[in-house]
BANUVEX-419704 format. One record per atom (N, C-alpha, C): residue in one letter; atom name; x, y, z. Coordinates in nm, 3 decimals, decimal comma. Each point is the difference from the previous one (the first is absolute). Example, Ala and Ser with C-alpha at 12.3 -4.5 7.8 and 13.67 -1.06 7.14 Angstrom:
REM BANUVEX-419704
+-----+------+---------+---------+---------+
| res | atom |    east |   north |      up |
+-----+------+---------+---------+---------+
|   A |    N |   1,319 |  -0,569 |   0,780 |
|   A |   CA |  -0,089 |   0,119 |   0,000 |
|   A |    C |   0,090 |   0,120 |   0,000 |
|   S |    N |  -0,035 |   0,105 |  -0,072 |
|   S |   CA |   0,082 |   0,119 |   0,006 |
|   S |    C |  -0,077 |   0,109 |   0,073 |
+-----+------+---------+---------+---------+
This chain:
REM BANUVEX-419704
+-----+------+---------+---------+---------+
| res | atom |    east |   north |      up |
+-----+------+---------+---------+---------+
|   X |    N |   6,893 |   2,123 |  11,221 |
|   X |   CA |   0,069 |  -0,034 |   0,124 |
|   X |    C |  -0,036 |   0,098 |   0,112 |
|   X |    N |   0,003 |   0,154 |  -0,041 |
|   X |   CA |  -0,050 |   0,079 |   0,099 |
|   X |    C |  -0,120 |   0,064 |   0,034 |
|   X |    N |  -0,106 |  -0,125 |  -0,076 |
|   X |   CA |  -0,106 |   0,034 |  -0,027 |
|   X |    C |  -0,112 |   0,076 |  -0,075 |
|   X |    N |   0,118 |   0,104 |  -0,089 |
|   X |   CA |  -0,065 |   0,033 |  -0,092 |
|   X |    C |  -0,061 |  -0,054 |  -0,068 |
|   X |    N |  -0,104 |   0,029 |  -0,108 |
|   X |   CA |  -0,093 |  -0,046 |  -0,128 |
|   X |    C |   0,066 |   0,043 |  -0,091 |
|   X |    N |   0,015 |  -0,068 |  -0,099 |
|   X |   CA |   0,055 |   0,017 |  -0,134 |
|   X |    C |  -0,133 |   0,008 |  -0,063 |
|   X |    N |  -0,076 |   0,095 |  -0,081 |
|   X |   CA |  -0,033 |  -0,008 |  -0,150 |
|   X |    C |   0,063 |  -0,036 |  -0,105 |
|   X |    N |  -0,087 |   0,003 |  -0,095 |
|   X |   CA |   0,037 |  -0,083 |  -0,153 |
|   X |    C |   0,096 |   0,146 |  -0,009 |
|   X |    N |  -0,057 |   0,149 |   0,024 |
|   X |   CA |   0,096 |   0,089 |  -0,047 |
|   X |    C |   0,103 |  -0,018 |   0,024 |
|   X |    N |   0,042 |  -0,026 |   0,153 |
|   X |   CA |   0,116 |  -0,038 |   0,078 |
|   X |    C |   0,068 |  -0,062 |  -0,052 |
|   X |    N |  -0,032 |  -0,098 |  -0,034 |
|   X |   CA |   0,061 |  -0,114 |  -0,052 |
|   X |    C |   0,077 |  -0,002 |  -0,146 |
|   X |    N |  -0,095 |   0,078 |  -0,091 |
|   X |   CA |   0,040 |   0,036 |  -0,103 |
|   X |    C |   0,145 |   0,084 |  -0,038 |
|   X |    N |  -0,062 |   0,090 |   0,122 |
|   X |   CA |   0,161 |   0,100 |   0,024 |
|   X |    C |   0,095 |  -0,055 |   0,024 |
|   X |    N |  -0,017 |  -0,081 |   0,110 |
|   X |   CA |   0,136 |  -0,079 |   0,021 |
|   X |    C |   0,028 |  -0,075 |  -0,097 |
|   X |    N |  -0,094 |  -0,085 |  -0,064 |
|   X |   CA |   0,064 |  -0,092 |  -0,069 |
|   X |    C |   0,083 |   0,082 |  -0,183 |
|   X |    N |  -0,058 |   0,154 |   0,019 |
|   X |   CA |   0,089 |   0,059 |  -0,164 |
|   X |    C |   0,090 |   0,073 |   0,052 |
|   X |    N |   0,016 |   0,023 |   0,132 |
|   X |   CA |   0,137 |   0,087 |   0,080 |
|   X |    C |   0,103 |  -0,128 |  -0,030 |
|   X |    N |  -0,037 |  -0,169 |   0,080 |
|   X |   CA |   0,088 |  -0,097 |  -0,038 |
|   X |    C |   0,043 |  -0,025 |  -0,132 |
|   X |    N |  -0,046 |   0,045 |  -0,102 |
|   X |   CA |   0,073 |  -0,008 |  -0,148 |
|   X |    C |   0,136 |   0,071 |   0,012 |
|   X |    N |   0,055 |  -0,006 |  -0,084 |
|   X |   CA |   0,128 |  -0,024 |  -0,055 |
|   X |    C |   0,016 |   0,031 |  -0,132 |
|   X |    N |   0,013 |   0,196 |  -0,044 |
|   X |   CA |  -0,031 |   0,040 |   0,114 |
|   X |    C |  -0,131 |   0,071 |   0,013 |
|   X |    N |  -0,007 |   0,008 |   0,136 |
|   X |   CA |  -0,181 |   0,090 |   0,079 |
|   X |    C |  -0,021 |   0,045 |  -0,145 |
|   X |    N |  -0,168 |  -0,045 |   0,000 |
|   X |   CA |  -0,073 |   0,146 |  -0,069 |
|   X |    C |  -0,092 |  -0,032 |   0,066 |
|   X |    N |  -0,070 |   0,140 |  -0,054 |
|   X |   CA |  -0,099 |   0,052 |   0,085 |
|   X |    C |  -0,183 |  -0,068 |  -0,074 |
|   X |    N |  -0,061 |  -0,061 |   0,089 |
|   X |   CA |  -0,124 |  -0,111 |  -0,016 |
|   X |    C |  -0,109 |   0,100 |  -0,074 |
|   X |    N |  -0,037 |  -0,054 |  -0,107 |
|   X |   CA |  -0,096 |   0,020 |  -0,090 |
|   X |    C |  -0,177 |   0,059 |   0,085 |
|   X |    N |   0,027 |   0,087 |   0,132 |
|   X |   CA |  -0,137 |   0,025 |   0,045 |
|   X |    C |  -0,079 |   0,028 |  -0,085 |
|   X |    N |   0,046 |   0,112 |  -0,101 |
|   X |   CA |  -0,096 |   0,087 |  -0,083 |
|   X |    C |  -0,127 |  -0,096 |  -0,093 |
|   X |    N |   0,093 |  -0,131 |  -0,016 |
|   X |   CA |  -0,095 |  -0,081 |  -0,070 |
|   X |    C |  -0,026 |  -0,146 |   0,067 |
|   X |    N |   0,005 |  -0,005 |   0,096 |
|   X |   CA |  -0,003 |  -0,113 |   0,117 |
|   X |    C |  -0,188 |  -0,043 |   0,036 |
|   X |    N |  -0,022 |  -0,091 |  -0,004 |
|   X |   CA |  -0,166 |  -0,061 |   0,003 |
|   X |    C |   0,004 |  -0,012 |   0,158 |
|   X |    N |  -0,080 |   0,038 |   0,055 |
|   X |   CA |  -0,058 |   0,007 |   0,153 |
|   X |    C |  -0,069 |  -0,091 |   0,017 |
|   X |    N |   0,019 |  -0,163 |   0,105 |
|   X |   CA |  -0,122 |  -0,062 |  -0,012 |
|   X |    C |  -0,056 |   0,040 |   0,156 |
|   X |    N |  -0,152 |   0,047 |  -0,032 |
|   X |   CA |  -0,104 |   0,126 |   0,138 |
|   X |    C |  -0,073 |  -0,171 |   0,014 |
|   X |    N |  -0,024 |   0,063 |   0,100 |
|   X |   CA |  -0,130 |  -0,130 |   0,105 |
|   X |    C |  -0,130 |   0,043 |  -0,104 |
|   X |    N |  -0,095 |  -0,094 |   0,009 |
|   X |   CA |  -0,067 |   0,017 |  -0,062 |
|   X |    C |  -0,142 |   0,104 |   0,040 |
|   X |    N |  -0,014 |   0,028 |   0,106 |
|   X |   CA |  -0,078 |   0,133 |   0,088 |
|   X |    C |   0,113 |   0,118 |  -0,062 |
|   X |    N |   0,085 |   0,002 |  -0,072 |
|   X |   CA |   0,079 |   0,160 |  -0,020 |
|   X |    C |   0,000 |   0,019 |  -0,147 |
|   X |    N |  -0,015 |  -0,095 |  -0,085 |
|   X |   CA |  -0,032 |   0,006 |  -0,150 |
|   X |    C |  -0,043 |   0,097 |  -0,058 |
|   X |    N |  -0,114 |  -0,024 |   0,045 |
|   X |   CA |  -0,140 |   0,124 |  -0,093 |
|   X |    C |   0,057 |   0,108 |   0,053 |
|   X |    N |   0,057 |   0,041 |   0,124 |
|   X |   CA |   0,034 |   0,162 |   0,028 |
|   X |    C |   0,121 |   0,019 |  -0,100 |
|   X |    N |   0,109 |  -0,107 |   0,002 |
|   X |   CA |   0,096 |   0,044 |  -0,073 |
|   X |    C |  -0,038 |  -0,005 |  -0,168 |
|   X |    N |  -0,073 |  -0,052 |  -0,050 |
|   X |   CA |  -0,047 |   0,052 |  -0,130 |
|   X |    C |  -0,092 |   0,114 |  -0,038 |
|   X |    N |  -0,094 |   0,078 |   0,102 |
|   X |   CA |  -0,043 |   0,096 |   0,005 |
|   X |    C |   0,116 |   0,125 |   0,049 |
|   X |    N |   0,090 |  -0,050 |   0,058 |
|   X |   CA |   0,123 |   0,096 |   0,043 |
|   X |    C |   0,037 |   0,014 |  -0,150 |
|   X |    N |   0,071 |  -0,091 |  -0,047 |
|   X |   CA |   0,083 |  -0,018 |  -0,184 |
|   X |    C |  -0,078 |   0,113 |  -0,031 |
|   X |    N |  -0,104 |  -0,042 |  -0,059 |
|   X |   CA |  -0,087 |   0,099 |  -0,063 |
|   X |    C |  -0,031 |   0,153 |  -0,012 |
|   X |    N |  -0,024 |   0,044 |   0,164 |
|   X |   CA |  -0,016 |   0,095 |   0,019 |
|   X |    C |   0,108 |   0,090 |   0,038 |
|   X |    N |   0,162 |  -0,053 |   0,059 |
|   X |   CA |   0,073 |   0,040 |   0,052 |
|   X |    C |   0,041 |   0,172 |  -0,071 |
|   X |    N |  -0,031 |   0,027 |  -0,122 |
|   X |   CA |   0,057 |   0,132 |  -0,052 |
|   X |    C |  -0,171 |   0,072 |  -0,018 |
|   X |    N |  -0,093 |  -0,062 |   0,070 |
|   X |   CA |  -0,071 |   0,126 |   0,017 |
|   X |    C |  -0,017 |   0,019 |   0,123 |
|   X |    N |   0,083 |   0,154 |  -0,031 |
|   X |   CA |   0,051 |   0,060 |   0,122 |
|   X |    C |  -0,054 |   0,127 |   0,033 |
|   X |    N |   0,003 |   0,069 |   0,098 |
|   X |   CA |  -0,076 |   0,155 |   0,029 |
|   X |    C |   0,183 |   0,076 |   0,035 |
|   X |    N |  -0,017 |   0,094 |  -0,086 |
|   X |   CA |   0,123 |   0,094 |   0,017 |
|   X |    C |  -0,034 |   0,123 |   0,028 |
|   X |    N |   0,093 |   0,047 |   0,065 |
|   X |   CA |   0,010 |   0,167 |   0,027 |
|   X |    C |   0,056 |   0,081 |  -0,096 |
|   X |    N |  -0,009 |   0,108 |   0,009 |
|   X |   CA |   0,016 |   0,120 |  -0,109 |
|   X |    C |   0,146 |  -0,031 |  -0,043 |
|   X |    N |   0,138 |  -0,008 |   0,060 |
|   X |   CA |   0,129 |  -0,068 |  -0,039 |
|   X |    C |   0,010 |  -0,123 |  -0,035 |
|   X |    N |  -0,129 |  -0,091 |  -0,017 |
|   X |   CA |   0,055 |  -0,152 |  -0,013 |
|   X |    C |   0,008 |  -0,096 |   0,057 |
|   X |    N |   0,024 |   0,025 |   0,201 |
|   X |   CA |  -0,010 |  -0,059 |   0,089 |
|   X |    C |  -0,110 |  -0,108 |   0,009 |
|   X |    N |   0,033 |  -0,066 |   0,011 |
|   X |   CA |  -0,165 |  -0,104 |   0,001 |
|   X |    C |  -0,006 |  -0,012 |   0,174 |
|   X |    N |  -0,139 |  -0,005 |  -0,036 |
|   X |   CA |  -0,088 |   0,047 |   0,133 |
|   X |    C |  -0,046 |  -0,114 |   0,054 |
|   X |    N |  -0,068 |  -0,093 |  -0,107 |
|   X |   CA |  -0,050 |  -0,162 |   0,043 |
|   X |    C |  -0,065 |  -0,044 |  -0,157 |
|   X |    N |  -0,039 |  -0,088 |   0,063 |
|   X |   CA |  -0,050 |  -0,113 |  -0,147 |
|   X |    C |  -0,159 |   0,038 |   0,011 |
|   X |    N |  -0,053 |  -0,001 |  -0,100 |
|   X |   CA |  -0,167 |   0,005 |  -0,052 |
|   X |    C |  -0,072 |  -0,042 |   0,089 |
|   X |    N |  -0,065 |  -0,012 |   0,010 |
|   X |   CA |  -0,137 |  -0,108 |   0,093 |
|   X |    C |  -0,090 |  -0,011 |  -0,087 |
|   X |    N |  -0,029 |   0,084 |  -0,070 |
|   X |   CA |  -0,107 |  -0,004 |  -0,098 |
|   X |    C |   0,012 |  -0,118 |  -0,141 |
|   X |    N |   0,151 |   0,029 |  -0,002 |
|   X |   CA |   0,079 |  -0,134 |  -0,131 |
|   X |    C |   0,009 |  -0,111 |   0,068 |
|   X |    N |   0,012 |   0,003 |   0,134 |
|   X |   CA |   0,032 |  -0,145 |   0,055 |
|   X |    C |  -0,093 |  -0,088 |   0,024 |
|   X |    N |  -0,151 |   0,080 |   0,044 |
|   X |   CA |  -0,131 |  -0,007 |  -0,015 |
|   X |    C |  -0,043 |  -0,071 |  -0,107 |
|   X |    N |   0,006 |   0,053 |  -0,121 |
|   X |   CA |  -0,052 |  -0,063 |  -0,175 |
|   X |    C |   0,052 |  -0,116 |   0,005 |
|   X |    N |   0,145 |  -0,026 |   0,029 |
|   X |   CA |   0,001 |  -0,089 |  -0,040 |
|   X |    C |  -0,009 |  -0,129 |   0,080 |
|   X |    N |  -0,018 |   0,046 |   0,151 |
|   X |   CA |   0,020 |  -0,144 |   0,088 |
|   X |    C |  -0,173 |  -0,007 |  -0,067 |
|   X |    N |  -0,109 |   0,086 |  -0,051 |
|   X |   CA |  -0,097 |  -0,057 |  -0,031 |
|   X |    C |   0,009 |  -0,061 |  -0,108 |
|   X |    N |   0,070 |  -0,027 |  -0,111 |
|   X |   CA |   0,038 |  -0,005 |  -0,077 |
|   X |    C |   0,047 |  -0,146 |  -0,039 |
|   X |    N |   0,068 |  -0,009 |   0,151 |
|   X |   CA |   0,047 |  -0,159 |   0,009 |
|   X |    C |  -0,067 |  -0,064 |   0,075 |
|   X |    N |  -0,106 |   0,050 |   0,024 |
|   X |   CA |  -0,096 |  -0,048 |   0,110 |
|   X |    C |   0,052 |  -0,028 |   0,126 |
|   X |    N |   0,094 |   0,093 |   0,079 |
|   X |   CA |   0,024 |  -0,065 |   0,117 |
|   X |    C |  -0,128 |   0,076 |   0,089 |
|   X |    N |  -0,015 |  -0,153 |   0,085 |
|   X |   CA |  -0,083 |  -0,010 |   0,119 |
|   X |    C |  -0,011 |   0,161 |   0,153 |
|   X |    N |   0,128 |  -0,035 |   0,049 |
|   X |   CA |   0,060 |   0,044 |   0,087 |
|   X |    C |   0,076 |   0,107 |  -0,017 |
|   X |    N |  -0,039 |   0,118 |  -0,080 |
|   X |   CA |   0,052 |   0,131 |  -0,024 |
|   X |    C |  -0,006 |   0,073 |   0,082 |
|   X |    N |   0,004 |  -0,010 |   0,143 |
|   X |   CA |   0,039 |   0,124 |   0,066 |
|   X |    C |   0,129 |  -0,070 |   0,052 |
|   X |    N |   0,039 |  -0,132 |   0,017 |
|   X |   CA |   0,130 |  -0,082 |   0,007 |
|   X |    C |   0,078 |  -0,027 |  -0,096 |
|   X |    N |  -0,053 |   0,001 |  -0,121 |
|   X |   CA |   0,114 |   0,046 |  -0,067 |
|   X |    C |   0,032 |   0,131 |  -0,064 |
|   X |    N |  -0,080 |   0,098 |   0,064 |
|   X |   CA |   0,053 |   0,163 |  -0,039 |
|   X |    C |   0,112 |  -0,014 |   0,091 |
|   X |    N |   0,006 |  -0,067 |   0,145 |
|   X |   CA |   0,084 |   0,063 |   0,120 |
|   X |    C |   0,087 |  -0,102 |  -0,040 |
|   X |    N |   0,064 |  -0,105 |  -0,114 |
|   X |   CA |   0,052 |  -0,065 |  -0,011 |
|   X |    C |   0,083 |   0,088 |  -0,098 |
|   X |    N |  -0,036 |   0,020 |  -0,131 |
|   X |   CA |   0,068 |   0,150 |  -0,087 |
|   X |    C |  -0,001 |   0,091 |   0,052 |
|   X |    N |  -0,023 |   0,051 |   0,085 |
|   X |   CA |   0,020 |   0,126 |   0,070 |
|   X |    C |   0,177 |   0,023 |   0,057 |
|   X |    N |  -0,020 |  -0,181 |   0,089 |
|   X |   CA |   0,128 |  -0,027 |   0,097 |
|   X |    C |   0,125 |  -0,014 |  -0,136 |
|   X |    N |  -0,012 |  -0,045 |  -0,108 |
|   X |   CA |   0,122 |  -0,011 |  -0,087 |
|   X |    C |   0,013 |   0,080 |  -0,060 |
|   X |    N |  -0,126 |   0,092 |  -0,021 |
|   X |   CA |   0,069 |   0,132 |  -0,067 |
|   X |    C |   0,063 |   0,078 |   0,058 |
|   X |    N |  -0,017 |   0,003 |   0,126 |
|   X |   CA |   0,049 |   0,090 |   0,136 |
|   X |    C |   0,088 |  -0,017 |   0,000 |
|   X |    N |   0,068 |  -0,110 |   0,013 |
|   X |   CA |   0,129 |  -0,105 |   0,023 |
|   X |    C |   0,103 |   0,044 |  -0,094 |
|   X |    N |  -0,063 |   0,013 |  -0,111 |
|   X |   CA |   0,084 |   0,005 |  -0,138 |
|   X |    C |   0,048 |   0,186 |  -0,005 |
|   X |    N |  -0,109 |   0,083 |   0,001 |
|   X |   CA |   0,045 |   0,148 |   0,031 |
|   X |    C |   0,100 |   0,034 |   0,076 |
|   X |    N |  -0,050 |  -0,089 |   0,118 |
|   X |   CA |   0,114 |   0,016 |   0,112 |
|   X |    C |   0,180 |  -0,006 |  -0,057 |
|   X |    N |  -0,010 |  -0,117 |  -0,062 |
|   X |   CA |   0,091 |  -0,067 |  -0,046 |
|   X |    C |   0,042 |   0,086 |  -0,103 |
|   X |    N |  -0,056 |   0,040 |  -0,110 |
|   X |   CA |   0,029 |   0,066 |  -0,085 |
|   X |    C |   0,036 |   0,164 |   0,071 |
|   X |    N |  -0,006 |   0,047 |   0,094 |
|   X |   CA |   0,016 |   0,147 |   0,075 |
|   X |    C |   0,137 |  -0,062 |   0,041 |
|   X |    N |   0,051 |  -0,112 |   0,053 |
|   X |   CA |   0,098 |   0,005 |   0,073 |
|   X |    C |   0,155 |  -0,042 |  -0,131 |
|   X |    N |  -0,080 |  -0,060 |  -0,070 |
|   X |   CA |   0,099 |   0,006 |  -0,131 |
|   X |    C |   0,038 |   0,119 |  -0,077 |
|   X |    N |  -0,119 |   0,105 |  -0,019 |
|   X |   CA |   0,006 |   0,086 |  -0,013 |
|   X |    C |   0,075 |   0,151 |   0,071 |
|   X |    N |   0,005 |  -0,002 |   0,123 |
|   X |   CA |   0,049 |   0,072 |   0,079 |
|   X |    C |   0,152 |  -0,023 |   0,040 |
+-----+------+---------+---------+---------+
């Protein structure tokens, strides 16, 4: 009505807040359906997401390039410098995310 966009996430939330009573929506194991140009990054993301570069405490610093490399050759993707900057943006996303949960 006020123009917002609802996602499927959106939607989801609302619709397990409306139970009776609320619980809280199954993200952790929830299927994502991606456009089909975002696929191959998000399965080279799956893959590679825990090889990570850490600092002397643990801190992670960023994700491999070198692991993310093997294997987009691996799966033969075409367009690997678009989908490095495609895992790059969700791993980013996700650190972020994980720092602010964390903190």
């Amino acid at each position: 009505m006020n123009g917002t966009v609802l996602t499927k996430c959106d939607q989801c939330r609302a619709m397990y807040a409306e139970r009776n009573p609320p619980q809280e929506p199954p993200c952790e194991t929830c299927i994502v359906d991606l456009l089909p140009e975002n696929r191959s990054a998000a399965e080279i993301y799956m893959i590679c997401r825990n090889q990570i570069i850490v600092a002397g405490m643990g801190q992670i610093l960023d994700i491999s390039i070198p692991a993310i490399k093997i294997v987009m050759d691996l799966c033969n993707i075409q367009d690997q410098k678009k989908c490095l900057n495609k895992v790059q943006t969700v791993f980013y996303h996700f650190l972020k995310k994980r720092g602010k949960d964390e903190g």
